[in-house]
Wavefront OBJ file of the C-alpha trace (Angstrom):
o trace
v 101.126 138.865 79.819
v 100.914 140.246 76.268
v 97.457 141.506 75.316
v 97.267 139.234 72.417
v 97.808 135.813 74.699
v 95.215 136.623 77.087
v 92.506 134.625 75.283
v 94.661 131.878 74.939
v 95.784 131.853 78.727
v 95.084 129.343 81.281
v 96.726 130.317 84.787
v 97.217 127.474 87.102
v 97.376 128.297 90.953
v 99.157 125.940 93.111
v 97.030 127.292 96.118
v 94.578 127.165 98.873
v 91.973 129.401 97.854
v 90.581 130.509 101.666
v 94.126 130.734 103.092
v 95.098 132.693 99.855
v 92.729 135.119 100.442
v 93.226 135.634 104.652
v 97.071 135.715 103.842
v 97.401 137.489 100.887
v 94.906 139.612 99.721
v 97.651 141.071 96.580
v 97.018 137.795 95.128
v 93.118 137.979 94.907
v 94.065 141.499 93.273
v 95.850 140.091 90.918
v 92.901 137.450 90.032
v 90.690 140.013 89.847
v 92.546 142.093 87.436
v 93.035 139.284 85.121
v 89.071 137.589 85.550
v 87.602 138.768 82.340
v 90.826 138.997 80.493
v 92.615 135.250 80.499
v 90.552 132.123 79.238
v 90.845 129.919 82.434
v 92.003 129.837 86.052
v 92.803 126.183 86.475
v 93.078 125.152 90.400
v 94.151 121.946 92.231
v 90.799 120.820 93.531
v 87.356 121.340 92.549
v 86.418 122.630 96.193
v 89.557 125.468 95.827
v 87.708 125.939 91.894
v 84.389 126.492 93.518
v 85.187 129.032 96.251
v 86.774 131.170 93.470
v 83.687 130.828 91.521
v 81.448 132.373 94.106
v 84.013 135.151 94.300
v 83.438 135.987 91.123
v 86.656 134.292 88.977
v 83.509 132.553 87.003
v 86.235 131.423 84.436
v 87.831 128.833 87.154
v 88.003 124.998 86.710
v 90.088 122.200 88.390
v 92.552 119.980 87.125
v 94.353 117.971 89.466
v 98.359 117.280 89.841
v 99.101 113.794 88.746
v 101.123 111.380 90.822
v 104.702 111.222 89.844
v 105.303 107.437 89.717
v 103.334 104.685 88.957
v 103.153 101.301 90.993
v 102.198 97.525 89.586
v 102.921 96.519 93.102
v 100.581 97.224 96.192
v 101.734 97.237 100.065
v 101.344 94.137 101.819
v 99.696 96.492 104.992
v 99.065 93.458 107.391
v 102.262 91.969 107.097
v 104.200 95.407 107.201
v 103.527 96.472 110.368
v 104.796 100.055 109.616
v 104.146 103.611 109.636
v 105.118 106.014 107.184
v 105.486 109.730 106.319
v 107.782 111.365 103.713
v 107.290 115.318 104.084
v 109.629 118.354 104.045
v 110.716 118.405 107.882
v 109.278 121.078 109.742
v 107.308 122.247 112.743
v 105.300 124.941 110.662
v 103.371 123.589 108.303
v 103.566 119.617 108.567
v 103.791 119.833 112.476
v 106.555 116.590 112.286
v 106.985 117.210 116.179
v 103.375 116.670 117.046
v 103.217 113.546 114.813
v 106.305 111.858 116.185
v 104.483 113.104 119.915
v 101.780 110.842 118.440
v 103.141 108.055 117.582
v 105.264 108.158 120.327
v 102.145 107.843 122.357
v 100.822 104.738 120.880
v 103.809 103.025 120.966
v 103.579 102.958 124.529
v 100.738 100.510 123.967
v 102.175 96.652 124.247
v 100.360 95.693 121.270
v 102.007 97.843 118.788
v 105.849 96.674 120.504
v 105.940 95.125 116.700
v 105.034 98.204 114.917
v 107.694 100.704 113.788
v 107.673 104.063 112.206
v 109.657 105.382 109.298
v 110.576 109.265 108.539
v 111.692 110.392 105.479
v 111.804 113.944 104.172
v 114.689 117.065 103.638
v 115.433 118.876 106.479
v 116.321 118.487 110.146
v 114.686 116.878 113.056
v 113.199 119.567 115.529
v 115.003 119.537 118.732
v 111.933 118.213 120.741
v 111.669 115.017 118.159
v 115.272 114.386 118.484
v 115.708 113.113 121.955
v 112.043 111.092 121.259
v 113.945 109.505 118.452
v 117.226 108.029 120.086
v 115.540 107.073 122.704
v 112.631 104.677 120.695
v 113.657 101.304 118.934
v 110.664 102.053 117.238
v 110.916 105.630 115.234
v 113.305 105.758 112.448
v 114.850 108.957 111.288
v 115.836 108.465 107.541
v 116.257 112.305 105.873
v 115.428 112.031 102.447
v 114.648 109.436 99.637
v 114.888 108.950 96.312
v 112.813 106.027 95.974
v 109.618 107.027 97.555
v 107.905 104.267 95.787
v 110.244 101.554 97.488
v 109.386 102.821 100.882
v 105.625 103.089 100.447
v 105.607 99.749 99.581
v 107.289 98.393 102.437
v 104.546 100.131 105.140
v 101.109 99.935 106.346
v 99.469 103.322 107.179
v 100.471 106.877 105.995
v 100.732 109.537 108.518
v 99.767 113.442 107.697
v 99.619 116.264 110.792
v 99.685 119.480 108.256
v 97.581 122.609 109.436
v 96.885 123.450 106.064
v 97.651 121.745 102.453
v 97.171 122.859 98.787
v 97.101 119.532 97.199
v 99.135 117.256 98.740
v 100.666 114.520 96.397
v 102.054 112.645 99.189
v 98.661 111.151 100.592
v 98.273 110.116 96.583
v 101.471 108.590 96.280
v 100.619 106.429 99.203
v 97.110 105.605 98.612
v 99.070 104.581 94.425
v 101.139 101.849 96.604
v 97.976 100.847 98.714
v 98.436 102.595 101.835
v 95.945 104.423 103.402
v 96.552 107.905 105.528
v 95.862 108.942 108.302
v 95.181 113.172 108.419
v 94.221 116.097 110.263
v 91.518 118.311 108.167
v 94.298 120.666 106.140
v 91.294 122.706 104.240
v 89.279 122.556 101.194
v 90.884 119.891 99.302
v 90.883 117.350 102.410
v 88.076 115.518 101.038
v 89.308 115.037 97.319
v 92.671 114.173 98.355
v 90.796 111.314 101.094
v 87.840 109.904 101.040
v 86.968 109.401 104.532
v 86.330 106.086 105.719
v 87.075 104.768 102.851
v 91.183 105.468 101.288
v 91.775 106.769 105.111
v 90.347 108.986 108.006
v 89.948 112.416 108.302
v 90.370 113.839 111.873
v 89.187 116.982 113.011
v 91.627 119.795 113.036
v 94.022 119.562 116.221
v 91.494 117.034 117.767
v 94.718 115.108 119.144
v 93.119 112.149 121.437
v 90.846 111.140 117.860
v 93.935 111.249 116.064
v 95.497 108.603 118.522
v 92.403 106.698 118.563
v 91.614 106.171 115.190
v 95.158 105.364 114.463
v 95.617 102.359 117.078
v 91.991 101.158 115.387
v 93.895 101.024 112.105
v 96.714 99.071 113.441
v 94.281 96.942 115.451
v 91.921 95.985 112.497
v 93.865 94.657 109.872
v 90.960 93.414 107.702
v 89.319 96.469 107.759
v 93.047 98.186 106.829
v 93.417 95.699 104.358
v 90.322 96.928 102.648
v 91.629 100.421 102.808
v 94.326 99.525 101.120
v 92.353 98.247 97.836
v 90.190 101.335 97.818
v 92.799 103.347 98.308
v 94.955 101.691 95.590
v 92.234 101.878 93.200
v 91.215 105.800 94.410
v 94.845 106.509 93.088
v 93.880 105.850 89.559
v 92.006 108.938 89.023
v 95.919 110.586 89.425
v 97.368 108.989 86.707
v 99.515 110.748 84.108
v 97.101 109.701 81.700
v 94.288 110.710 83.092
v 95.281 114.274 83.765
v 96.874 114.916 80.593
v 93.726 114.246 78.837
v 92.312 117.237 80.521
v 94.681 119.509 79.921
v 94.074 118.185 76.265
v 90.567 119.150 76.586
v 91.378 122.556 77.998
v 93.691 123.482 75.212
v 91.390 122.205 72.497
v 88.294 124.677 74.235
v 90.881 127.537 73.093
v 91.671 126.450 70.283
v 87.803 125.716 69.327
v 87.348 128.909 70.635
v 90.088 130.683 68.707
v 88.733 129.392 65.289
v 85.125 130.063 66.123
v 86.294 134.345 66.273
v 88.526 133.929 63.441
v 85.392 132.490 61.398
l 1 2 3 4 5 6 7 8 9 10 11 12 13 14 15 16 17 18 19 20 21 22 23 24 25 26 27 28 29 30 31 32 33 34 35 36 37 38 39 40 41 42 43 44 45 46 47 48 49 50 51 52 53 54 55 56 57 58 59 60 61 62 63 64 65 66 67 68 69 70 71 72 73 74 75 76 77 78 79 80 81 82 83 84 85 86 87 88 89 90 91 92 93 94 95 96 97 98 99 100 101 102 103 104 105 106 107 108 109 110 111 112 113 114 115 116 117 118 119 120 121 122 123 124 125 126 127 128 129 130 131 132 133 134 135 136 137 138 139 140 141 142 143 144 145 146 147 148 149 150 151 152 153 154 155 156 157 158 159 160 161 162 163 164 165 166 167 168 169 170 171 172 173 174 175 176 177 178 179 180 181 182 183 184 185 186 187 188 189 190 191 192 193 194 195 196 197 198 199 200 201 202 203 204 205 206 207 208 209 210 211 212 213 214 215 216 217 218 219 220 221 222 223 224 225 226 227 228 229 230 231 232 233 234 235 236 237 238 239 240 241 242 243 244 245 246 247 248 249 250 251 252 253 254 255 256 257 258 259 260 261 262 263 264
């Protein structure tokens, strides 16, 4: 970056800040280097803005990815019956073959013989989900969609299994159609992107049986998921395009405030 732009430089990180720094320390070298030098480090949550603070980028703040679409409809959750993810397909990261293990689980229940669950995402299947998947009347394989809005609308509950998460839109997306999710702790932006008990449930990391629990108590207890559904619907406001473009308004008029104030 040119000397002269420095002042006028806000760098946005698209990252977890405590995996960042177990996985790549080069990158909190580079952070370091530029601390006293650029005018902001903007990150994706305010808990990811925080842990930089106390490592000493004291010029960090948070301003938060918007959701791409916006919905004047909201899911009719009791009447859908259906569960929903729409991720990038892999075993890695979003663990699809544990959450199709799960669901696969409590579709073994009677009760939830109505209940189906839709996949959508780029990418292929792992082997293990394959044979799970032709053999279920129940799980739905669909690859990938360009109407995400379409299918949110048309399902109950959104599913998440991810070790570990940046930001993720998705959950957004879902809760901006009224669905609530369903999610593993993914790290330090779990509670901003859910608000637990309230737009979904967070679930202990890898704490499997809870996961299976708490999701056949969300498919049982359709008033109480109906009620998710308005929160979450209404959390999902705070994503808008609006919204987030009038803070980065605010954080290019503090440089340009700031600009005039030295040239004065």
């Amino acid at each position: 970056i040119p000397t002269e732009y420095l002042p006028r430089t806000l760098n946005e990180q698209h990252l977890a800040y405590e995996t960042t720094k177990s996985e790549n320390p080069q990158a909190i070298k580079y952070f370091n280097y530029y601390k006293n030098k650029i005018h902001k480090f903007i990150w994706l949550s305010m808990a990811t803005s925080e842990f930089a603070k106390k490592d000493g980028l004291e010029n960090s703040t948070c301003i938060y990815n918007p959701i791409r679409f916006k919905s004047a409809k909201s899911a009719n959750v009791t009447k859908n019956k259906k569960l929903i993810t729409i991720s990038r397909i892999d075993s890695y990261q979003k663990r699809i073959d544990l959450m199709v293990e799960i669901v696969n689980e409590v579709f073994k229940e009677k009760e939830f013989k109505d209940w189906e669950f839709d996949i959508y995402g780029t990418g292929n299947l792992p082997n293990e989900c394959i044979d799970i998947v032709n053999k279920s009347k129940q799980i739905n394989f669909y690859g990938k969609t360009d109407n995400p809005s379409k299918e949110l609308l048309n399902a109950s509950i959104y599913l998440s299994t991810s070790y570990t998460e940046g930001f993720p839109l998705s959950i957004l997306e879902a809760n901006e159609c009224g669905l609530p999710a369903i999610t593993y702790y993914f790290g330090e932006s779990t509670y901003e992107v859910v608000l637990d008990n309230k737009t979904g449930y967070i679930i202990p990391f890898n704490d499997k049986k809870k996961y299976i629990e708490k999701l056949k108590d969300m498919m049982r207890n359709l008033e109480n998921l109906k009620e998710l559904s308005k929160q979450s619907k209404e959390y999902a406001t705070k994503f808008s395009t609006e919204e987030v473009c009038q803070q980065w308004i605010k954080a290019f008029d503090e440089i340009d405030k700031k600009n005039q104030k030295e040239k004065n």
